[in-house]
C-alpha positions as CSV (number, residue, x, y, z in Angstrom):
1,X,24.6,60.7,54.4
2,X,24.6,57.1,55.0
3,X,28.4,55.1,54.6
4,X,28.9,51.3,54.3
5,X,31.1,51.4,57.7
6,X,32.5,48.6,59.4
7,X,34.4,47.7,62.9
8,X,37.6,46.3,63.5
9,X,36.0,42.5,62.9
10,X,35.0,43.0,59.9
11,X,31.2,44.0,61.5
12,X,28.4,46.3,60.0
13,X,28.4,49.4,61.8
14,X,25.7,52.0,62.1
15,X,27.1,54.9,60.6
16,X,26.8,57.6,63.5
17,X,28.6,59.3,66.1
18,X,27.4,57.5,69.2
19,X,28.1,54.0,67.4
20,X,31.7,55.0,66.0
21,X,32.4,56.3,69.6
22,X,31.1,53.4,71.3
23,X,33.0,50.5,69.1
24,X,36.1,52.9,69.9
25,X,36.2,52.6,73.2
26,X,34.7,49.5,74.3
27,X,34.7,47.3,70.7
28,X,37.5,46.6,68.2
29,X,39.1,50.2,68.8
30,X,38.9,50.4,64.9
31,X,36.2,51.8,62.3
32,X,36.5,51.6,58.5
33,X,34.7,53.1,55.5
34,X,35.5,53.8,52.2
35,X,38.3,56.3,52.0
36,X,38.7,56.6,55.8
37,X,39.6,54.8,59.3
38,X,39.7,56.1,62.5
39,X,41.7,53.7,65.2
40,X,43.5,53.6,68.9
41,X,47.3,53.8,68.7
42,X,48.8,52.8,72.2
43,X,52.1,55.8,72.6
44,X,53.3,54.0,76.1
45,X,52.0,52.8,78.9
46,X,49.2,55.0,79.9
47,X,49.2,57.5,76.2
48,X,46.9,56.8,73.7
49,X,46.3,58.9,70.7
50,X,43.5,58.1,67.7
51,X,44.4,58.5,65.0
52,X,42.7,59.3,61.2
53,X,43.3,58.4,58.3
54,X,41.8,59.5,54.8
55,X,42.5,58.7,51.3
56,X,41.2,61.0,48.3
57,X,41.9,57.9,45.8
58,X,43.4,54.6,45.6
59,X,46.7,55.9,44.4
60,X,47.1,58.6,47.1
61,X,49.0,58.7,50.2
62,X,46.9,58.8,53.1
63,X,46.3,62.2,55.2
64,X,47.1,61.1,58.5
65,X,45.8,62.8,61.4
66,X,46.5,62.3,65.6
67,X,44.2,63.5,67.8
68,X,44.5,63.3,71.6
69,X,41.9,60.6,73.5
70,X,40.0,64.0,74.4
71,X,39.5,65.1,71.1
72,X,37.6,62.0,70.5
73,X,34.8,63.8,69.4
74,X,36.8,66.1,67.1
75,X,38.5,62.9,65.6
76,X,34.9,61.4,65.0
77,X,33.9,64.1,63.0
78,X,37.0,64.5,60.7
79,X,36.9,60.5,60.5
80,X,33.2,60.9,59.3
81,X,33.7,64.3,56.7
């Protein structure tokens, strides 16, 4: 399944697991597609946690979802279901 997905800049992102994982850690810290965005929330001075965030419809609430920084992978694939 291919998804219109974009970075943190407002850049075309390839819509995969290595890419989403790479501009996470070492790009904007953000990725956005429709219904979903997956970004780095700073907790303190050394915890991070990313979190997701997916909407059913444009009048829903968001489902919100934290993940710890080694559950990146586990993030990535909620983010992208």
């Amino acid at each position: 399944m291919m998804s219109d997905t974009i970075n943190g800049n407002g850049l075309s992102l390839e819509y995969s697991v290595r890419a989403i994982l790479e501009d996470l850690s070492n790009g904007s810290g953000r990725v956005m597609k429709e219904g979903a965005s997956i970004y780095l929330e700073k907790a303190g001075i050394s915890d991070q946690w990313i979190i997701v965030e997916r909407y059913s419809d444009v009048n829903s609430r968001p489902t919100l979802k934290k993940f710890k920084t080694e559950d990146i992978k586990e993030a990535i694939f909620f983010f992208m279901g």
